[in-house]
N, C-alpha and C positions, 0 to 999 in steps of 0.2 A: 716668629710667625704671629700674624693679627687673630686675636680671636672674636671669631662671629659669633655675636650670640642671639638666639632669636626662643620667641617667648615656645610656653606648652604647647596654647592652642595653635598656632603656625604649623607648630612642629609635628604634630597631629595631624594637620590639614594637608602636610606636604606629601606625608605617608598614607593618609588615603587615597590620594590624587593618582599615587604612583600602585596604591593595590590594586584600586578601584575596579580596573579593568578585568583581574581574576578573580573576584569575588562572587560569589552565588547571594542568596537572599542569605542561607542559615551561616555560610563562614563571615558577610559581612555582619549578621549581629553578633558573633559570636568573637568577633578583631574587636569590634568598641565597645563591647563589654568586657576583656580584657585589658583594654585602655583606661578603662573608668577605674575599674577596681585599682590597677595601679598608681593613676593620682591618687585614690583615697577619695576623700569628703569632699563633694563639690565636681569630682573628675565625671560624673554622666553629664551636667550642664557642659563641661568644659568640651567633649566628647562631639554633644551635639551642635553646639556652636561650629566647630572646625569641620564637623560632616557632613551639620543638617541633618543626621539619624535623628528620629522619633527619638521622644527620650522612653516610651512604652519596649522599641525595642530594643533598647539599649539594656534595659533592667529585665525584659525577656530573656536576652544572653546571659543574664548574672544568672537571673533563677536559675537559666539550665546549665549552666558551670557547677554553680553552688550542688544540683541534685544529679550531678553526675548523668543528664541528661543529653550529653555529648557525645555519639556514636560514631565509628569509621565509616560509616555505608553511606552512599552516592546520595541518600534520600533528604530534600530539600524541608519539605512538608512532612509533617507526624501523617501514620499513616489514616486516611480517611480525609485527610487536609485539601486543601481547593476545590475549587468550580465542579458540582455536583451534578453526574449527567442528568440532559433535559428528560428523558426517560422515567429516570428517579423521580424528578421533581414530580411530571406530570404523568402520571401512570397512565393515564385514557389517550397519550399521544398516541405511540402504539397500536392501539387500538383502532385508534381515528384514522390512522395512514394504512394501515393493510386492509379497510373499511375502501380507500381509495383506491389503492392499487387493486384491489377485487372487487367492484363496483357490482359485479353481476351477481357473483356467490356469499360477498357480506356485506355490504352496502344496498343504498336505494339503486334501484334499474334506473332510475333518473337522474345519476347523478350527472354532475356538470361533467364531467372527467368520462365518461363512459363514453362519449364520442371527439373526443380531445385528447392529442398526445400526452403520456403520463410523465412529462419532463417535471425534473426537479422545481424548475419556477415556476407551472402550472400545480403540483403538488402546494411547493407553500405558500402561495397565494389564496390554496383553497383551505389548508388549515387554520391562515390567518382570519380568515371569513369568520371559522370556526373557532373564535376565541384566544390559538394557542400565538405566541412570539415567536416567530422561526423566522430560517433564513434559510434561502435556496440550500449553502454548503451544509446547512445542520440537517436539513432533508437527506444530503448527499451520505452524511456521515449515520444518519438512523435505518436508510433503506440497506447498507451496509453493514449493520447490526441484525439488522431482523432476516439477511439475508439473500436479500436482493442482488442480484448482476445485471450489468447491461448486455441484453444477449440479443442479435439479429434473430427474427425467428428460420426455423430450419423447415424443410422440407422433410417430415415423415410421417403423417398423414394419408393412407393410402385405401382407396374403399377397397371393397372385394370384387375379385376379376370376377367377369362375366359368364357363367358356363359355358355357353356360345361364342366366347369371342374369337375363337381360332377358324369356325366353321365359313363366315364372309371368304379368308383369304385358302383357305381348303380347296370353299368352289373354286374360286379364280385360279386358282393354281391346277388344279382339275381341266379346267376348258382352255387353258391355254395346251397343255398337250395333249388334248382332243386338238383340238384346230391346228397344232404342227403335223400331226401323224394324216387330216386330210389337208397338208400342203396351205391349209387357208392362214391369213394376213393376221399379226396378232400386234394390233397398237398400244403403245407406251405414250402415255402426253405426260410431260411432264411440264410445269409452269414453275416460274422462281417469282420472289419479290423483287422491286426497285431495286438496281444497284447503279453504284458511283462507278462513271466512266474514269479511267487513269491509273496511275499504277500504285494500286493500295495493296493493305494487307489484308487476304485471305486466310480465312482458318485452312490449318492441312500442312501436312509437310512432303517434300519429292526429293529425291536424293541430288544433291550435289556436292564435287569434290571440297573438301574439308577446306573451310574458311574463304567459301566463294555464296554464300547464303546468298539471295537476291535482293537487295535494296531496295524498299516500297518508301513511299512517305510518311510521313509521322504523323500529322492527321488527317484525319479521316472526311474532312470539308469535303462538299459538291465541288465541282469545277463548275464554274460560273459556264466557260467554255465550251465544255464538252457535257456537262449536266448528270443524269439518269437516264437508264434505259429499261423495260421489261422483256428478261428473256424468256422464252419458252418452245418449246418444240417436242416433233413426234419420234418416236422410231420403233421399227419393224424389227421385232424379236426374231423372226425365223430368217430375216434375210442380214439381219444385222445392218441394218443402215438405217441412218437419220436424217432428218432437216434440224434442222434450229432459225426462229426469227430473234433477233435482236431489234427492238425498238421503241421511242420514244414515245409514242403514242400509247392509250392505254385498250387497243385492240384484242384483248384477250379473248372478249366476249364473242368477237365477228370471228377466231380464229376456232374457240371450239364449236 
């Protein structure tokens, strides 16, 4: 059998080529600082030529060999290591954005944003005004911090009912059976809004046998065709019967 012989540095270079892919930041200094010390004298230049590793972290890995600085846990960075949040850096951010987002209660009543949607890119555009370096998603990531959601607003807001307000339909309901008991006429008007001529869908449900529902269209368009109509009409409570007009004119005024 031929034997192939090929130098250190190749040999090095072939084997990182093939770690490479599973390595993190602390196991790949901590592979070529075990490479180094195994050549001996010379082995970090030799290291770094085959890897291109810094030769700073190449002698990083020795240190923390040498001091037993080597731990089993997943943690890449000592702890307090990397990118320090913007928060930290600048303490008056904070400040400056819940300044924004409550323009009325801690900010100027003038602010720009007080009659402007409080979107992320109107936010940091307005801190950037203000000095700070931000970026829409870092907006996204502090109003997240401080607590913020994107909430639709809800409907619970309610004044206090009216002492009187039952008395209006009291009367009416009163002089409608006065006027049944003397036999006299008692009119219902009722008017609707514009509706689309055709066969759409209606809110409301009516019974039909199971899995025969009534087929409407899918949207909701005018019919060129057949258009809009306004309905309205009357009917007589004591005798039970009605009219209805249907039409396209907006006659409602001549009708009451």
């Amino acid at each position: 059998m031929k034997k192939i012989l090929i130098s250190t540095e190749e040999a090095i270079r072939e084997k990182y080529e093939n770690l490479s892919c599973c390595l993190n930041e602390k196991s790949r200094r901590i592979w070529a600082a075990t490479e180094a010390q195994v050549l001996g004298w010379g082995g970090i230049t030799v290291v770094h030529k085959a890897t291109g590793i810094d030769h700073k972290t190449i002698r990083r890995g020795i240190f923390d060999i040498r001091n037993n600085a080597v731990s089993d846990d997943d943690r890449v960075r000592k702890f307090g290591g990397g990118r320090k949040n913007l928060m930290t850096k600048e303490s008056s951010l904070g400040i400056a954005l819940e300044a924004l987002m409550e323009p009325v209660t801690r900010g100027d009543p003038e602010s720009p944003l007080l009659w402007t949607s409080k979107s992320t890119h109107n936010l940091s555009k307005e801190l950037r005004k203000q000095g700070y370096a931000i970026s829409q998603s870092t907006v996204c990531k502090l109003l997240s911090e401080l607590g913020y959601r994107l909430q639709a607003n809800k409907k619970t807001t309610e004044g206090n009912s009216h002492p009187d307000r039952n008395k209006p339909f009291q009367y009416i309901n009163r002089k409608t059976k006065e006027f049944h008991q003397q036999h006299q006429p008692v009119i219902s008007v009722d008017t609707k809004k514009k509706e689309n001529i055709g066969n759409f869908k209606n809110n409301g449900r009516e019974y039909h046998p199971k899995g025969t529902a009534p087929s409407v269209n899918v949207y909701d368009f005018v019919d060129k065709d057949k258009g809009k109509v306004a309905p309205y009409g009357v009917y007589d409570i004591l005798k039970n019967e009605g009219w209805v007009s249907v039409g396209v004119s907006g006659d409602t005024a001549q009708f009451a």
